[in-house]
N, C-alpha and C positions, 0 to 999 in steps of 0.2 A: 560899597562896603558898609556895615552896619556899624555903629557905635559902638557896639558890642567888641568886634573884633578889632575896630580902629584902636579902641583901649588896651588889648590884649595884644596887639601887637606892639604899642607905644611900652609897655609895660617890660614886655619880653626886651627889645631891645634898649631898654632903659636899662634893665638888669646884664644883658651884653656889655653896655658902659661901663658899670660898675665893675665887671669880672676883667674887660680889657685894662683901667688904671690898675686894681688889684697886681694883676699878672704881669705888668712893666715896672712895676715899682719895688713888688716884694715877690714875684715869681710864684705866686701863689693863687689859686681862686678858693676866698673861704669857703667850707661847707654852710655854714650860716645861708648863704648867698645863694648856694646850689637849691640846699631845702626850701628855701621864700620860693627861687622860683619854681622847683617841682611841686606847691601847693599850688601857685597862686594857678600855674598852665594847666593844672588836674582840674580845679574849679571853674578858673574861665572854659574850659573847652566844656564843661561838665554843662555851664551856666546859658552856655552859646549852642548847641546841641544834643541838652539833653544825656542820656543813657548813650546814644549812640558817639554824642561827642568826647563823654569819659574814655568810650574803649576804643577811638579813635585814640585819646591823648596818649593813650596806653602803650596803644601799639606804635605811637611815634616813638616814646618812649624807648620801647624795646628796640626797632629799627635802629636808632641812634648807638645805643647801647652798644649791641652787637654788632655795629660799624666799626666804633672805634675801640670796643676793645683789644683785639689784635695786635693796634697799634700799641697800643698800650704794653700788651704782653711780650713786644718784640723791643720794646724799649723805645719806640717810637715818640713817645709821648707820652705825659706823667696822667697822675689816676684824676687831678682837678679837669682836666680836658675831656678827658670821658665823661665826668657826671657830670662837666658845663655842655656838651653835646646833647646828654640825656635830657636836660633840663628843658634844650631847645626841644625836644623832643615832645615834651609834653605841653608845648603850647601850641604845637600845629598838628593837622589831621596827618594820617600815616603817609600818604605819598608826597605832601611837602615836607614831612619832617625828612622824609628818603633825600628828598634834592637838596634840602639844608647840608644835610650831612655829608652827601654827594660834592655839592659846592663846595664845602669847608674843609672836604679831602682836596681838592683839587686845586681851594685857594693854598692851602697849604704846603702843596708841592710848588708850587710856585713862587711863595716866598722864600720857600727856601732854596730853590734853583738861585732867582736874585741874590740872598742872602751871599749866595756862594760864588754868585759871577762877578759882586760890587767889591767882593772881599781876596778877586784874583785866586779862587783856589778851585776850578770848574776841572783842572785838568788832573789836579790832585785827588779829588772828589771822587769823576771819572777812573782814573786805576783804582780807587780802592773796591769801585763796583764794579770793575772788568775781575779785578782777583777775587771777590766775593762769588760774582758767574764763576769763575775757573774752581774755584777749593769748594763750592758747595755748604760754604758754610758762612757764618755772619761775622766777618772782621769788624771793632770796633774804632772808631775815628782815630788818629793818633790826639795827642793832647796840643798840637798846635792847629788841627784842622775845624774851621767855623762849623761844620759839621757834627760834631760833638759838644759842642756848647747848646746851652738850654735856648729854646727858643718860643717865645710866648704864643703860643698856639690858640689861644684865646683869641688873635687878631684874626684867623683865617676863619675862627666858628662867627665872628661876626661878618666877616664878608661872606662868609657862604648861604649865613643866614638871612641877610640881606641879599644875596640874588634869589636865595627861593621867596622871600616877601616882594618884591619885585616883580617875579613872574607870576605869583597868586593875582598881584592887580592886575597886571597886562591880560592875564587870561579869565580873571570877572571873577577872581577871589574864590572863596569854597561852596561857591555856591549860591550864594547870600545874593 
């Protein structure tokens, strides 16, 4: 791994630190935070590859984006989580930022399965998704189920982020 990237990954997940206290403390990830790190991932990749590694960063960028917008528009999760997605987005080339995002859907579902089986309500959870299957439409949590309470979603973009950095070493980084 080259210097270069050893920086630009400590950087990235330095800026994950910061967005994960932010989002447990005040449920919030600033913009401020998002912007730092959509420059800094635009420039490192710019710095680290060239032309070719900008429209890399770009298209992580987009990848991510368009990942987790959906969620977003279904109510799944708030707009700071998209652009902290995005953000990862622009400090890795396009098919790890694909597996960040991949990983940080998937840490995501499973914290929140957890969230829902430590807090006794898996069976409750379960009918409201069998009645969602049956009516074809999107029932929203009742107000005492852990389900509809906000949940820092920030924590699953750091773990998923950290499995795609992870398997970039294991498999000899991007190249480098």
């Amino acid at each position: 791994m080259s210097m270069e990237l050893l920086v630009s990954t400590i950087i990235l997940l330095g800026l994950l630190g910061v967005a994960v206290v932010s989002d447990l403390l005040r449920h919030r990830i600033p913009n401020l935070l998002v912007l730092l790190g959509l420059t800094l991932g635009l420039i490192s990749q710019a710095y680290i590859g060239g032309i070719s590694g900008l429209g890399d960063s770009l298209l992580g960028m987009l990848i991510c984006f368009a990942l987790f917008l959906p969620m977003y528009a279904v109510g799944g999760m708030a707009a700071g989580d998209v652009k902290l997605m995005t953000m990862v987005g622009s400090f890795l080339p396009f098919h790890y930022a694909l597996w960040a995002a991949l990983f940080s859907l998937i840490a995501g579902g499973v914290c929140g399965f957890l969230i829902v089986l430590a807090r006794g309500q898996l069976l409750q959870t379960l009918e409201r998704y069998w009645l969602i299957v049956r009516a074809q439409a999107y029932l929203a949590p009742s107000a005492d189920e852990v389900a509809g309470k906000p949940f820092p979603y920030s924590i699953a973009i750091l773990i998923g982020t950290l499995n795609s950095v992870y398997w970039q070493l294991v498999a000899g980084g991007w190249g480098v």
